[in-house]
GUVEXNU-895792 format. One line per 5 residues: number of its first residue (from 1); for each residue z, x, y of N, C-alpha, C, CB. Coordinates in steps of 0.1 Angstrom, whole numbers, always signed. Each point is the difference from the previous one (the first is absolute). Glycine has a CB too. Layout:
N
NUM = Z,X,Y,Z,X,Y,Z,X,Y,Z,X,Y; ...
END
This chain:
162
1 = -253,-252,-155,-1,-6,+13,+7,+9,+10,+0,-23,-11; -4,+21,+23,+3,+14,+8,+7,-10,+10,-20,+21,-3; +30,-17,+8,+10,-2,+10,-2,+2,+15,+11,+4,-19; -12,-14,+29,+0,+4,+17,+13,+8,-1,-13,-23,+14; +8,+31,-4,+11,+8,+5,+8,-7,+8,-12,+19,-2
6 = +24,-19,+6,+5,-10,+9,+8,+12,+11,+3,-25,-20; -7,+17,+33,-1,+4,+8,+9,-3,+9,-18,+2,-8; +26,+5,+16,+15,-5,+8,-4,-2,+14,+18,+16,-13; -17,-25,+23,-2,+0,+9,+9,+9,+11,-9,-20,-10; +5,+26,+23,-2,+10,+5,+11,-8,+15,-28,+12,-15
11 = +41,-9,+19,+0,-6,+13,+6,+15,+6,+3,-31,-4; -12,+38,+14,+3,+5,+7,+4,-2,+16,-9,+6,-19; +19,+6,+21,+7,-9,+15,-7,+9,+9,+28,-11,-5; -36,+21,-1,-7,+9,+14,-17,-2,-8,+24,+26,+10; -32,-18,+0,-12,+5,+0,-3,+10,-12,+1,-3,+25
16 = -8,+6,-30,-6,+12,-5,+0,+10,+2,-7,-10,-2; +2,+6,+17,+0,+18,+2,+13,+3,+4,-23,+5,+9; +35,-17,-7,+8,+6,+5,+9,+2,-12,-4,-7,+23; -1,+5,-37,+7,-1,-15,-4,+17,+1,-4,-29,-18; -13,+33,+15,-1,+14,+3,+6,+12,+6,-12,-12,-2
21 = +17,+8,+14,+6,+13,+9,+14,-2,-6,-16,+0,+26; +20,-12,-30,+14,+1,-4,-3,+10,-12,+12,-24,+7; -13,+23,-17,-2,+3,-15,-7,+15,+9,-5,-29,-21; -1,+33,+29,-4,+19,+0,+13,+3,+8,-32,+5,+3; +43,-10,+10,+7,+0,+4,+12,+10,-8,-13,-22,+9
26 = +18,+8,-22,+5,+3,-12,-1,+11,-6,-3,-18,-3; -8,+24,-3,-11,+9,-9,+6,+13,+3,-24,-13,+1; +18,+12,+21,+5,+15,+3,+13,+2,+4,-19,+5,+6; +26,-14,-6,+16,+0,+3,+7,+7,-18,-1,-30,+23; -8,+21,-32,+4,+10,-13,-3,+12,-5,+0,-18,-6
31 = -10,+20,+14,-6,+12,-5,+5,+15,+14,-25,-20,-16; +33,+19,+25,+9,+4,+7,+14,+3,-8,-14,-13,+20; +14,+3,-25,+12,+1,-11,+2,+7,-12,+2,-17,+8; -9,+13,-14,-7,+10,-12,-1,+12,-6,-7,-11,+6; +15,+11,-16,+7,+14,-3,-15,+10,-1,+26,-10,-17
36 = -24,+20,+25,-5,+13,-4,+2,+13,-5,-6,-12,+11; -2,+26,-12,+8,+8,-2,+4,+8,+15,-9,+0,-26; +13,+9,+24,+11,+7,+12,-15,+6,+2,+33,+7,-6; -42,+0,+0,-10,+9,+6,-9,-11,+12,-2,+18,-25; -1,-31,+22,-6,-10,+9,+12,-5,+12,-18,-8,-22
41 = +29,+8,+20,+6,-4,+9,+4,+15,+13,+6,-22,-21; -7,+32,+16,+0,+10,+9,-13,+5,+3,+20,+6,-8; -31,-11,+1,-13,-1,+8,+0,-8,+13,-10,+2,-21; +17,-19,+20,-3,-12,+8,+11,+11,+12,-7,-30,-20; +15,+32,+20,+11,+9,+9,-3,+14,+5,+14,-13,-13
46 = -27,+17,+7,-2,+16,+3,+2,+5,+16,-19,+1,-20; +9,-8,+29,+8,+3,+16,+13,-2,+6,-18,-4,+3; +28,-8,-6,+11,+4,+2,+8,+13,-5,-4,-23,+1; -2,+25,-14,+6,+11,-10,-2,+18,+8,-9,-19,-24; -1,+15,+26,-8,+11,+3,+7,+7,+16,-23,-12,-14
51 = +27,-3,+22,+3,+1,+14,+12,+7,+0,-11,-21,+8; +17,+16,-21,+17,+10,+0,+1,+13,-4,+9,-19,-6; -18,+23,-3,-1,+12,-5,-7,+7,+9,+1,-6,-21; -8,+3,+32,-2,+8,+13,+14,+1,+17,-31,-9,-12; +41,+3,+4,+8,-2,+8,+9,+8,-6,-7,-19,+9
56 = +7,+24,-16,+10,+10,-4,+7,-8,-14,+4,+10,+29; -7,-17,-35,+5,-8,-6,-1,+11,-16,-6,-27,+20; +15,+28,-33,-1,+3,-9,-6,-7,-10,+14,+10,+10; -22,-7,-27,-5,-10,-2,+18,-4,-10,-36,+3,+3; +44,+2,-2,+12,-6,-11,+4,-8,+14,+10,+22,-22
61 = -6,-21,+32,+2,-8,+8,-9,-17,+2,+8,+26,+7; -19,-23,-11,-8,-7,+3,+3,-10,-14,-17,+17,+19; +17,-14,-32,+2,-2,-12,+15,-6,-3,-17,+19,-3; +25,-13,+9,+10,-8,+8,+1,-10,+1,-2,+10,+9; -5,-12,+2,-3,-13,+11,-11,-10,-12,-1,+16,+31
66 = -6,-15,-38,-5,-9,-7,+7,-6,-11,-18,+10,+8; +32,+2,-17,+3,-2,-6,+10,-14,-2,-10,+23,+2; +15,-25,+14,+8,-9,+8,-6,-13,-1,+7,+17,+15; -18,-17,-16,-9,-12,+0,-8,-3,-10,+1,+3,+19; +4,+4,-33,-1,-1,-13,-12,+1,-5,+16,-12,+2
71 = -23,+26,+6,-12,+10,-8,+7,+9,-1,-21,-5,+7; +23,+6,-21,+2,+17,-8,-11,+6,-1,+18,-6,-15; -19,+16,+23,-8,+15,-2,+6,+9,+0,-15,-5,+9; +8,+16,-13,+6,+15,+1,-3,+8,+12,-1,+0,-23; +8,+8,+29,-6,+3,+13,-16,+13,-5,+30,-5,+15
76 = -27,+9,-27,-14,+7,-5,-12,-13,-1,+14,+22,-16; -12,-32,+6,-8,-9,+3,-8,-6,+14,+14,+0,-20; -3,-3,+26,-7,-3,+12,-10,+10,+7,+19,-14,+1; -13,+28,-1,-7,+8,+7,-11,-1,-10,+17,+14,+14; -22,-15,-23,-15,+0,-10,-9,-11,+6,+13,+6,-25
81 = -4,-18,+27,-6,-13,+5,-6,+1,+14,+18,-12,-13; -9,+21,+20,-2,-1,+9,-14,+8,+5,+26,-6,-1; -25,+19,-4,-9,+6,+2,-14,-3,-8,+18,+14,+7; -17,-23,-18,-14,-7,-7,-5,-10,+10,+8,+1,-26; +1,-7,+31,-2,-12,+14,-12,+10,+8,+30,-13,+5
86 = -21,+20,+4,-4,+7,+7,-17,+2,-6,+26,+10,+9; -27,-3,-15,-12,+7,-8,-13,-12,+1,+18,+15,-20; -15,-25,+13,-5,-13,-2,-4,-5,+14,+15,-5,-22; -8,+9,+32,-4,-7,+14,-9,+9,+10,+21,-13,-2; -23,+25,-6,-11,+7,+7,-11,+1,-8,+14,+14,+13
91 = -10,-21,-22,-14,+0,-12,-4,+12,-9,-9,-15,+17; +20,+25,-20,+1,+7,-9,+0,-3,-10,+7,+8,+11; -3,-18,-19,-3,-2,-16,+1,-15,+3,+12,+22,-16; -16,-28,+5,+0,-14,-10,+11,-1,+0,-17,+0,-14; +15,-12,+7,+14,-5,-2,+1,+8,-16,+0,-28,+17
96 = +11,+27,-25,+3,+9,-13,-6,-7,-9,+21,+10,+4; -31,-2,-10,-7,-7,-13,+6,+9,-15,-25,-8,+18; +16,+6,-25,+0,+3,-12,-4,+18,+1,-6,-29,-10; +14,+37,+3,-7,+15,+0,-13,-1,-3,+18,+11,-5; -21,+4,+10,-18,+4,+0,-1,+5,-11,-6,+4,+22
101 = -10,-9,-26,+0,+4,-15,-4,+17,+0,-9,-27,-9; +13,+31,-3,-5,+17,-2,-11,-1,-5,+20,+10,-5; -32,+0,+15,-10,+6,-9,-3,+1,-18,+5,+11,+23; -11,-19,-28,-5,+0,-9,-8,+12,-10,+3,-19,+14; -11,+24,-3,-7,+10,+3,+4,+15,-4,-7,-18,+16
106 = +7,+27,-28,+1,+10,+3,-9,+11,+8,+12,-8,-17; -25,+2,+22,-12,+9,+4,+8,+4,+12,-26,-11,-9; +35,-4,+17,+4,+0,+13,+10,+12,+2,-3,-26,+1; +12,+32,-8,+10,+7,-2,-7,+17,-2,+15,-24,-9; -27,+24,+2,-9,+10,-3,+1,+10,+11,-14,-15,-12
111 = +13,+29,+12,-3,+11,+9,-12,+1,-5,+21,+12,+5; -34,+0,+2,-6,+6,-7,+2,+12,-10,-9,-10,+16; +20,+13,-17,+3,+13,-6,+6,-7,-11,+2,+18,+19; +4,-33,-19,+6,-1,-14,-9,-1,-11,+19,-10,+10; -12,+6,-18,-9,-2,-16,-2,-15,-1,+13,+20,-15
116 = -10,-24,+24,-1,-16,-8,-17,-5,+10,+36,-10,-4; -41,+3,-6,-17,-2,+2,+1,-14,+5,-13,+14,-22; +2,-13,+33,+1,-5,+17,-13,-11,-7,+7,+25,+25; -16,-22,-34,-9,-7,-2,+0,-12,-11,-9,+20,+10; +11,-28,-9,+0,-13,-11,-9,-8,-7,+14,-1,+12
121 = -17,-1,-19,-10,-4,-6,+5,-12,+0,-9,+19,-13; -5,-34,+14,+5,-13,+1,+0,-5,-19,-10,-5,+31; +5,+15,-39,+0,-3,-17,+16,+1,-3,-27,+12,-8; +29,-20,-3,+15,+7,-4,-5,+11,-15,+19,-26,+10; -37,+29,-9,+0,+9,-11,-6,+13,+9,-3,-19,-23
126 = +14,+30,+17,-4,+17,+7,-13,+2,+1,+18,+11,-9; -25,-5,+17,-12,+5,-2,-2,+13,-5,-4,-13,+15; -3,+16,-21,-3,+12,-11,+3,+15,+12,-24,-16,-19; +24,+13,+32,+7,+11,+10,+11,-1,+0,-14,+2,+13; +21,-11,-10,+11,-1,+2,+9,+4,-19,-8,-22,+27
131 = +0,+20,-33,+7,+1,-10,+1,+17,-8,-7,-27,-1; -10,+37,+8,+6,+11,-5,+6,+9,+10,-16,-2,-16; +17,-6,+30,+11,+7,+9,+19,+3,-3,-20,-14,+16; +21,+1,-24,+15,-1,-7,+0,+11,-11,+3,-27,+3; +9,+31,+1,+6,+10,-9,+4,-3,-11,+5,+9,+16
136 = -5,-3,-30,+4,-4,-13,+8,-2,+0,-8,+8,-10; +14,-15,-1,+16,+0,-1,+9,+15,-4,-6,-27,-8; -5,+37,+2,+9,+10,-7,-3,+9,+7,+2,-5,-22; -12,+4,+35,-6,+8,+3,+12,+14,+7,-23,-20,+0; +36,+13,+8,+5,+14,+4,+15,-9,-2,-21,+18,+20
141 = +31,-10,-23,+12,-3,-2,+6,-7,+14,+1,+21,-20; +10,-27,+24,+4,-4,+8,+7,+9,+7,-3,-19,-10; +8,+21,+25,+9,+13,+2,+8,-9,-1,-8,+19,+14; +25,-8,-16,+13,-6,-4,+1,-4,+13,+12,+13,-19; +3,-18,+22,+4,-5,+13,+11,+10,+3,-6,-25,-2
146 = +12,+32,-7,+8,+9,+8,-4,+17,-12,+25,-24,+14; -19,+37,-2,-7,+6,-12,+8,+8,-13,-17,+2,+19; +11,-2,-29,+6,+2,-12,+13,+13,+0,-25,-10,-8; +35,+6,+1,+4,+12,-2,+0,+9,-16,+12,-10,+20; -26,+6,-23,-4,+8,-12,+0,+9,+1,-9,-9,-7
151 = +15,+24,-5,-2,+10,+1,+15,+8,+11,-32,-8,-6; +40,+0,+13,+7,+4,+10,+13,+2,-10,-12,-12,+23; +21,+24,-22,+14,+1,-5,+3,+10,+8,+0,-8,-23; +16,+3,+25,+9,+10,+5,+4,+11,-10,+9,-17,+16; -7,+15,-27,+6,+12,-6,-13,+6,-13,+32,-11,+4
156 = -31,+23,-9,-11,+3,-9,+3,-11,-15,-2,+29,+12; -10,-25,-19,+2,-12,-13,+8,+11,-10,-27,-18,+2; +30,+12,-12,+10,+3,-8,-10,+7,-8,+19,-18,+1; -10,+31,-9,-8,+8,-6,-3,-7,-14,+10,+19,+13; -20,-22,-21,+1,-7,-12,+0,+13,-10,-13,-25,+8
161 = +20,+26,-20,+3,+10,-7,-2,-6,-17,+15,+11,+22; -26,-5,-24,-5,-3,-15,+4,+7,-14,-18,-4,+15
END
């Protein structure tokens, strides 16, 4: 057996819409309040910021002055912030995403003069060219990486006496 929901009566001492503007009123009065980080709050501040540091103002001085009012930055930090601000408001970059992916691709990296083959086949089986183009496995020794000192001595070899 299923149950009415029971239901509370409603006595309000205003309007609706005037329950609405209270309650968004509220919202942005909390959201003014609302902890953020130091990079958005020296965004929301960048022209004041900016106005001092063209006044002769230092940014440790300035770092300072915020520290007083209980944003800890570093005066290198800020100058980073500051100048990403800047950047961001002439429309030099995005906002910071995720790094850019690396080329996949070795054809992309290819010269014409190197050895590595620009042409790909969409099979994952070799084609009978491609296959008598590859070099044997025994076909030529590898060069060393540094060069030998075979055969090299400072003094003569010992006389062997039979």
């Amino acid at each position: 057996m299923a149950r009415a929901a029971k239901r509370s009566a409603v006595n309000l001492t205003m309007t609706v819409e005037e329950l609405t503007a209270d309650l968004v009123k509220e919202h942005e009065e909390w959201l003014s309040h609302k902890p953020q980080t130091v990079y958005d709050l020296v965004k929301q501040i960048y022209e004041p910021l900016l106005k001092m540091k063209q006044d002769g103002r230092t940014d440790s001085e300035i770092c300072d002055m915020l520290t007083k009012r209980h944003v800890d930055i570093s005066a290198g930090t800020f100058a980073t912030y500051m100048k990403r601000i800047a950047k961001e408001l002439r429309g030099g970059t995005r906002p910071r995403t995720a790094r850019k992916q690396k080329p996949d691709s070795e054809a992309l990296r290819a010269t014409p003069d190197s050895r590595v083959n620009t042409s790909v086949s969409d099979s994952k089986e070799d084609s009978s060219a491609q296959m008598a183009s590859r070099p044997k496995p025994d076909s030529a020794p590898a060069p060393s990486a540094s060069p030998s000192m075979a055969g090299f001595t400072s003094r003569k070899p010992p006389a062997l006496d039979a």
